[in-house]
C-alpha positions as CSV (number, residue, x, y, z in Angstrom):
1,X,10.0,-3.0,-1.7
2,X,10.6,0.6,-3.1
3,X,8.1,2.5,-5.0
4,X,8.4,2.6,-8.9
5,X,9.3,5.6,-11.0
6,X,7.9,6.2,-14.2
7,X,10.0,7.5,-17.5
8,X,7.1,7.5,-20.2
9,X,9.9,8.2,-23.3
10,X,11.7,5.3,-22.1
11,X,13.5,2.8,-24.8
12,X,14.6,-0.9,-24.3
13,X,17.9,-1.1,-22.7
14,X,21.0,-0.1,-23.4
15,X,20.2,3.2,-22.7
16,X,20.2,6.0,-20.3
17,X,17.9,8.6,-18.7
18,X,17.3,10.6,-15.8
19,X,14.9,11.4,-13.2
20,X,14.5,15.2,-12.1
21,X,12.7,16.9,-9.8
22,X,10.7,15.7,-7.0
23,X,11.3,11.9,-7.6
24,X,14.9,12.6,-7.3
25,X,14.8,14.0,-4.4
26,X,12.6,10.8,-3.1
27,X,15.6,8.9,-4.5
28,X,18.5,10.8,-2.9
29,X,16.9,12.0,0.2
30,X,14.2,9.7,1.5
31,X,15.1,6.2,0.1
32,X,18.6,7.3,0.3
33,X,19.4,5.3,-2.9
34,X,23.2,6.0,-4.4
35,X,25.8,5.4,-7.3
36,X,24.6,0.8,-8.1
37,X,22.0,1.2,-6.7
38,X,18.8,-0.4,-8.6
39,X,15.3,0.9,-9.0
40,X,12.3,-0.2,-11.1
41,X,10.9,2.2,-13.8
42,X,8.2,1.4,-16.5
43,X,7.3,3.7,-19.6
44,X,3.5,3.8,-18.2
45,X,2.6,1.3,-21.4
46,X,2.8,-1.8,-19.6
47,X,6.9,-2.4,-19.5
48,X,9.1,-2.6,-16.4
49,X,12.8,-2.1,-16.5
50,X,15.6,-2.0,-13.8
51,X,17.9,1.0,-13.9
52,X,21.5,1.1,-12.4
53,X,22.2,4.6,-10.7
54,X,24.8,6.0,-11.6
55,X,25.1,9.7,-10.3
56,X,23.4,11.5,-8.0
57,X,22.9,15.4,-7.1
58,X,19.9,17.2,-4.9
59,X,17.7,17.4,-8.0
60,X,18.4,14.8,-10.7
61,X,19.5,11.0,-10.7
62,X,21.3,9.4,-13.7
63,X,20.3,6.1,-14.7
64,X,21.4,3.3,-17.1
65,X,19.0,1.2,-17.9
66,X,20.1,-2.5,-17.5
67,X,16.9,-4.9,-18.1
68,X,13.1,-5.0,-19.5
69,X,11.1,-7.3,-18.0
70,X,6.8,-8.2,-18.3
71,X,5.2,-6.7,-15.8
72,X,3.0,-8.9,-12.5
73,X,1.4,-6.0,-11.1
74,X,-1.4,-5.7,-13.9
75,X,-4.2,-7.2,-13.9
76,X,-6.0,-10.3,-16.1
77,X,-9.4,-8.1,-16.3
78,X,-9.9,-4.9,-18.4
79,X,-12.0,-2.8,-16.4
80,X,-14.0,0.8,-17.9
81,X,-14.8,1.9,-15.1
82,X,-17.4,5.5,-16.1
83,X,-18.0,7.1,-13.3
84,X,-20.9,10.0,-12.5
85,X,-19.6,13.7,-12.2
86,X,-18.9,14.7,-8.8
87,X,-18.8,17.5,-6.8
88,X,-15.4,19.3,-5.3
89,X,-12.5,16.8,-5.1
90,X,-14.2,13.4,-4.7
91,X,-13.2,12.1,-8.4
92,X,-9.7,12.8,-7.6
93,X,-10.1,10.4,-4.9
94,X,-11.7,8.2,-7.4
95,X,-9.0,7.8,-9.5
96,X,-6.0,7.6,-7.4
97,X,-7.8,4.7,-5.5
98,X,-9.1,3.0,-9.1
99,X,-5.8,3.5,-10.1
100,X,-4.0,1.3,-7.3
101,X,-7.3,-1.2,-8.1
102,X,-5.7,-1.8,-11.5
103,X,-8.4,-0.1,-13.8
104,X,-7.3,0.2,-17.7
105,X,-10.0,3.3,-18.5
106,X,-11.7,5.7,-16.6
107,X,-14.7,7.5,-18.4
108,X,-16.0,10.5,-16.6
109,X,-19.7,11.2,-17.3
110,X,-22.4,13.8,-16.8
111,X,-26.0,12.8,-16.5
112,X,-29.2,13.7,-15.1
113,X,-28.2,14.1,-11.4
114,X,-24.7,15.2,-12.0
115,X,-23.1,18.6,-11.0
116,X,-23.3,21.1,-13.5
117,X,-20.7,21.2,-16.7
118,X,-18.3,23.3,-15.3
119,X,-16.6,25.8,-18.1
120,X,-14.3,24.2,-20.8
121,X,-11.0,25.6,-19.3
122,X,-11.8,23.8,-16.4
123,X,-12.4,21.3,-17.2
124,X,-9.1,20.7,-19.3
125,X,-7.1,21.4,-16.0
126,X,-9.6,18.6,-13.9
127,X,-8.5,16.3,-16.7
128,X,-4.9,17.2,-16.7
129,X,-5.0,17.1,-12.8
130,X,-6.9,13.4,-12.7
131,X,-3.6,12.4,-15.2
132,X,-1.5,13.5,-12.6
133,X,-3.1,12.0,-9.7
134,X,-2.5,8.4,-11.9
135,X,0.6,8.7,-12.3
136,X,1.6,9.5,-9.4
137,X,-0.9,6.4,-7.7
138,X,0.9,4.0,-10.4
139,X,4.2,4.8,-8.7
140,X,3.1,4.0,-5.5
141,X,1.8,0.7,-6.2
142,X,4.2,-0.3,-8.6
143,X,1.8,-0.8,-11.6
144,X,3.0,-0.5,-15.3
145,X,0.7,0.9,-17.1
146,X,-1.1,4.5,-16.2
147,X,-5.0,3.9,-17.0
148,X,-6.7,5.5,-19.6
149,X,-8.5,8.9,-18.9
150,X,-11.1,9.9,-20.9
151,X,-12.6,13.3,-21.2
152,X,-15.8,13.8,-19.7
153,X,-18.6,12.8,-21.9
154,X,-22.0,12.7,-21.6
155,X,-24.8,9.6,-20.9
156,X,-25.6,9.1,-24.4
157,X,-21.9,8.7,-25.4
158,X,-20.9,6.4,-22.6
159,X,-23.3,4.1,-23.8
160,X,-22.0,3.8,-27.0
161,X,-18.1,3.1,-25.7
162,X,-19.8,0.1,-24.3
163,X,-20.1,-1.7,-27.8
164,X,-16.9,-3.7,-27.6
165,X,-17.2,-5.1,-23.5
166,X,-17.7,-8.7,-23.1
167,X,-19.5,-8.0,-19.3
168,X,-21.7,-4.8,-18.7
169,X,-22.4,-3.8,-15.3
170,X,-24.3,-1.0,-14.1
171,X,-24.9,-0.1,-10.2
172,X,-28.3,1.1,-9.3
173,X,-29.2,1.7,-5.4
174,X,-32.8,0.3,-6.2
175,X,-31.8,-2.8,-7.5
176,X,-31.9,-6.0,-5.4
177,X,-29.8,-8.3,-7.7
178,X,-26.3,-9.1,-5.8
179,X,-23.0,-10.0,-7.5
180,X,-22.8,-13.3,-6.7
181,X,-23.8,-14.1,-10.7
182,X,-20.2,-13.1,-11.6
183,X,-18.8,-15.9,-10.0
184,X,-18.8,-17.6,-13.4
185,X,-16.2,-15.7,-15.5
186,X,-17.5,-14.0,-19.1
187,X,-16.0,-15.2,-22.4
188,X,-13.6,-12.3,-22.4
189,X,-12.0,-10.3,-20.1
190,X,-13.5,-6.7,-21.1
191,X,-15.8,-5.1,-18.3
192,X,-17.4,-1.7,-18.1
193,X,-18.9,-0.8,-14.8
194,X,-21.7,2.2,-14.3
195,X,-21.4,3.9,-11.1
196,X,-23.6,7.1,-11.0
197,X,-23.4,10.7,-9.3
198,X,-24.5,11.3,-6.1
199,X,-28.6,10.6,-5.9
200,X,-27.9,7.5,-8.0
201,X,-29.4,6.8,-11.7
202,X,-32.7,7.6,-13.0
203,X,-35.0,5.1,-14.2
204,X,-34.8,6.4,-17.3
205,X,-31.2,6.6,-17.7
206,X,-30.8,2.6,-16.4
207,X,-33.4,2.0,-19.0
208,X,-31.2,3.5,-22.0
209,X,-28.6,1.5,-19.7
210,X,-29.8,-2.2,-20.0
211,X,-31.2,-1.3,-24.0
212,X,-27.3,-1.3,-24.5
213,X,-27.0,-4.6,-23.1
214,X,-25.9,-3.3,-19.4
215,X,-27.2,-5.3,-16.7
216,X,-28.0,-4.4,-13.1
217,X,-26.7,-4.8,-9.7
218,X,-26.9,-3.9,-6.0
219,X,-24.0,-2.9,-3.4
220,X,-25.5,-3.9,-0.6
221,X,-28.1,-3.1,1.6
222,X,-26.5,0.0,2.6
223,X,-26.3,3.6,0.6
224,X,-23.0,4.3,-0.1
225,X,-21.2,7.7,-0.8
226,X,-20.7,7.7,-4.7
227,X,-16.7,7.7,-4.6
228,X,-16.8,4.7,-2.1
229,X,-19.3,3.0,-4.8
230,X,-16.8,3.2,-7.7
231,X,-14.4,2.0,-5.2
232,X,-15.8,-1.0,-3.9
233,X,-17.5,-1.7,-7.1
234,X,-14.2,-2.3,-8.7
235,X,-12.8,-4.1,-6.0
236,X,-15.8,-6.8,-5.8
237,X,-15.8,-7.6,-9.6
238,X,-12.0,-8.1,-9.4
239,X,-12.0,-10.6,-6.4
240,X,-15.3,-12.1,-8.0
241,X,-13.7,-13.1,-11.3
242,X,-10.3,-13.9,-10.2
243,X,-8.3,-11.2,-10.0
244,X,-8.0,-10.4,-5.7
């Protein structure tokens, strides 16, 4: 099964588009796709459609689109995941992992043991680089909808996103509580998840945490690196409640 290619203006069928750039290339040169050919697109919004090639040059790929059809690839469970500010590249890695995972929002955060605030300009290009990284990770694993991605907030204002979430989770590496309560699925399907930065929470901070109705839980036994935390995090609250 081919990748999927995302058109994010795209309209229901009839109708026609095309692809430019370095996905046509993919098309023409790698995949080696030609005029009848069929792909899959989806707007990003949570619609699939097949497309019909119909011309094909070294940098662009015209397409009529043929069919819309629901997407299977997202998931039942609405996961936040808010994840502590890292350091270098590691919350790229976060999101084009989460992304594949089948998260629907992705909340940055800065807190106590976070790196510093970097300047406002960069900020705006990390935030327009994690978009990128999404999109390109909903491609690969054929998902229909490109998560959410906040702009880095701070603690306090994390806390108060977490008003409308049926389930509220938050990691701590001194906690001892295991996942195995989540068997039992919550009335709704809305879940925010707390990972922190590297050197965890404070106690004050999971304090403010569980006042806002979050409760706690352990990874494990082991200390994990905070990227692999918001990974595997994810992943065991999906295949807990149904969803893996």
């Amino acid at each position: 099964m081919t990748q999927k290619f995302l058109i994010p203006e795209i309209h229901m069928p009839p109708s026609r588009y095309s692809i430019q750039g370095q996905d046509a290339r993919h098309i023409a040169k790698v995949l080696r796709l030609t005029v009848t050919d069929q792909i899959q697109v989806t707007n990003g919004e949570g619609m699939d459609f097949t497309a019909q090639i119909t011309a094909v040059s070294r940098d662009r790929v015209e397409l009529d689109i043929i069919e819309v059809h629901s997407s299977s690839t997202e998931s039942s469970i609405a996961i936040t995941l808010c994840s502590g500010m890292l350091k270098d590249k590691k919350m790229d890695l976060v999101i084009k992992h989460v992304t594949q995972l089948g998260i629907c929002r992705w909340i940055p955060f800065f807190c106590r043991r976070s790196i510093p605030t970097p300047d406002r300009k960069r900020m705006e290009n990390r935030s327009q680089r994690w978009k990128s990284i999404a999109q390109e990770s909903l491609k690969q694993c054929q998902r229909s909808r490109v998560p959410e991605i906040v702009p880095p907030l701070n603690f306090e204002q994390v806390l108060d996103h977490a008003v409308d979430h049926d389930l509220k989770i938050a990691f701590w590496e001194e906690e001892t509580q295991r996942l195995n309560t989540l068997k039992k699925a919550p009335a709704g399907n809305r879940i925010m998840v707390l990972v922190g930065p590297e050197g965890g929470f404070t106690k004050t901070e999971l304090s403010l945490a569980k006042e806002k109705g979050f409760s706690s839980f352990s990874l494990g036994p082991r200390i994990l690196r905070a990227e692999t935390a918001s990974i595997c995090a994810c992943t065991l609250i999906q295949h807990l409640l149904g969803d893996m």
